[in-house]
Steps between C-alpha positions, in 0.01 A plus 500: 500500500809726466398817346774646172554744282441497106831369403540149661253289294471287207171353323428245245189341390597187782733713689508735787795616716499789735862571690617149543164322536304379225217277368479310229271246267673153394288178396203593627641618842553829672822573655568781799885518589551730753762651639459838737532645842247470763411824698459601808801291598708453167564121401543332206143309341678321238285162298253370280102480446391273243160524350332205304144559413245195567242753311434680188579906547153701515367805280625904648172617713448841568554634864304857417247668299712654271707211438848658607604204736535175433493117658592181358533138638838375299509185688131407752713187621866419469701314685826722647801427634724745695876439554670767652946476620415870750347381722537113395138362486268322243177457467245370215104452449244653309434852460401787267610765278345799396570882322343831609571826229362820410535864384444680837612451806293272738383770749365713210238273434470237803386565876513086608545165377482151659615257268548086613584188340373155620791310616429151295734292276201459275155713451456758737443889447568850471376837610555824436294789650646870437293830633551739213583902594215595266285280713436199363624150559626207298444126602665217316419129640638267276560124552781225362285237278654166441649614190730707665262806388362756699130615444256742651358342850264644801629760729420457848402866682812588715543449837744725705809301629648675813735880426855450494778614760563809296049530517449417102171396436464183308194267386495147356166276280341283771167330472231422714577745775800310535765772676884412344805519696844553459675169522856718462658809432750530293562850391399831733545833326387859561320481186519095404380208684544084380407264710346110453084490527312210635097533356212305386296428198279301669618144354807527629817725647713716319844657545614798295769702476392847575626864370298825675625818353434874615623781231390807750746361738755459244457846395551648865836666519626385823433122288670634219812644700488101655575363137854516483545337790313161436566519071907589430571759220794480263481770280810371275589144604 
């Protein structure tokens, strides 16, 4: 997540590197090498993350009215493996991949979003609820079919899962009254919350992986001036 300036990058149609990380496509696989400092106490994060999709990439869908951010699936279900020298650990099972990009920045046009990703080696779903500035809201609910598609499914009302330590406000689908919980967090920001969701649809449990988001509180200066100090910046290196 280290922050650079314009000249440290290079980009093909399978190829990204930024500084000395980079990602790339090879047989069907996405590669992240990685190779930075970690901040607030520097150390070296040095390794690999290897991507195999299980699932065929899904269509761009449109986060906003005006169509100036977009969201797109590239991999529903893929199996990952992580192999990292700084620290040494390793670690593999399925997961998920996915691209956010637009025209504006986020806290133009965004006020929340609560996004989550049932945590399943096959099936499950996704959902994606964003409270637009210009007040309006976009829900996505789309489930994994056996052919490794995803299609349109239900969405559940939300349900409010309990504020963060930093107080962000964050909801989750439930059915039936049923109130989710968080299982366990896993990331606590000013402005950014993920954490692991136990729920219901009323056949049977669910886990997901759950993001909460809060673009006011990113926008507060005293949040801003807190940047730096969680994301390094290397304006030539």
């Amino acid at each position: 997540m280290t922050e650079r300036g314009a000249g440290p990058r290079a980009r093909a149609s399978d190829h990204l590197a930024i500084g000395p990380s980079q990602v790339s496509w090879d047989r069907g696989r996405l590669t992240i090498a990685i190779d930075e400092m970690a901040v607030p106490i520097p150390r070296r994060v040095r390794g690999t993350v290897t991507v195999t999709p299980t699932s065929a990439p899904s269509r761009a869908f449109h986060l906003d009215a005006e169509g100036h951010h977009r969201w797109r699936p590239i991999a529903p279900a893929a199996r990952v493996e992580a192999r990292f020298s700084d620290p040494d650990l390793s670690w593999s099972g399925h997961g998920y991949c996915d691209t956010n990009d637009g025209d504006r920045p986020l806290e133009r046009d965004f006020l929340t979003w609560n996004w989550s990703r049932e945590v399943r080696a096959a099936g499950g779903r996704i959902h994606y609820d964003a409270r637009r500035a210009d007040g309006g809201r976009t829900t996505l609910a789309l489930g994994l079919q056996q052919d490794g598609r995803l299609a349109p499914v239900e969405a559940p009302d939300p349900a409010p899962l309990p504020r963060t330590g930093w107080r962000v406000a964050r909801e989750t689908p439930a059915v039936g009254g049923h109130r989710p919980r968080v299982i366990m967090g896993m990331e606590d920001a000013p402005f950014y919350a993920r954490a692991v969701v136990g729920t219901d649809w009323g056949d049977r449990p669910a886990t997901f992986v759950h993001e909460a988001l809060s673009m006011p509180r990113f926008s507060n200066p005293v949040v801003q001036a807190m940047l730096p100090f969680r994301m390094p910046r290397r304006a030539r290196t």
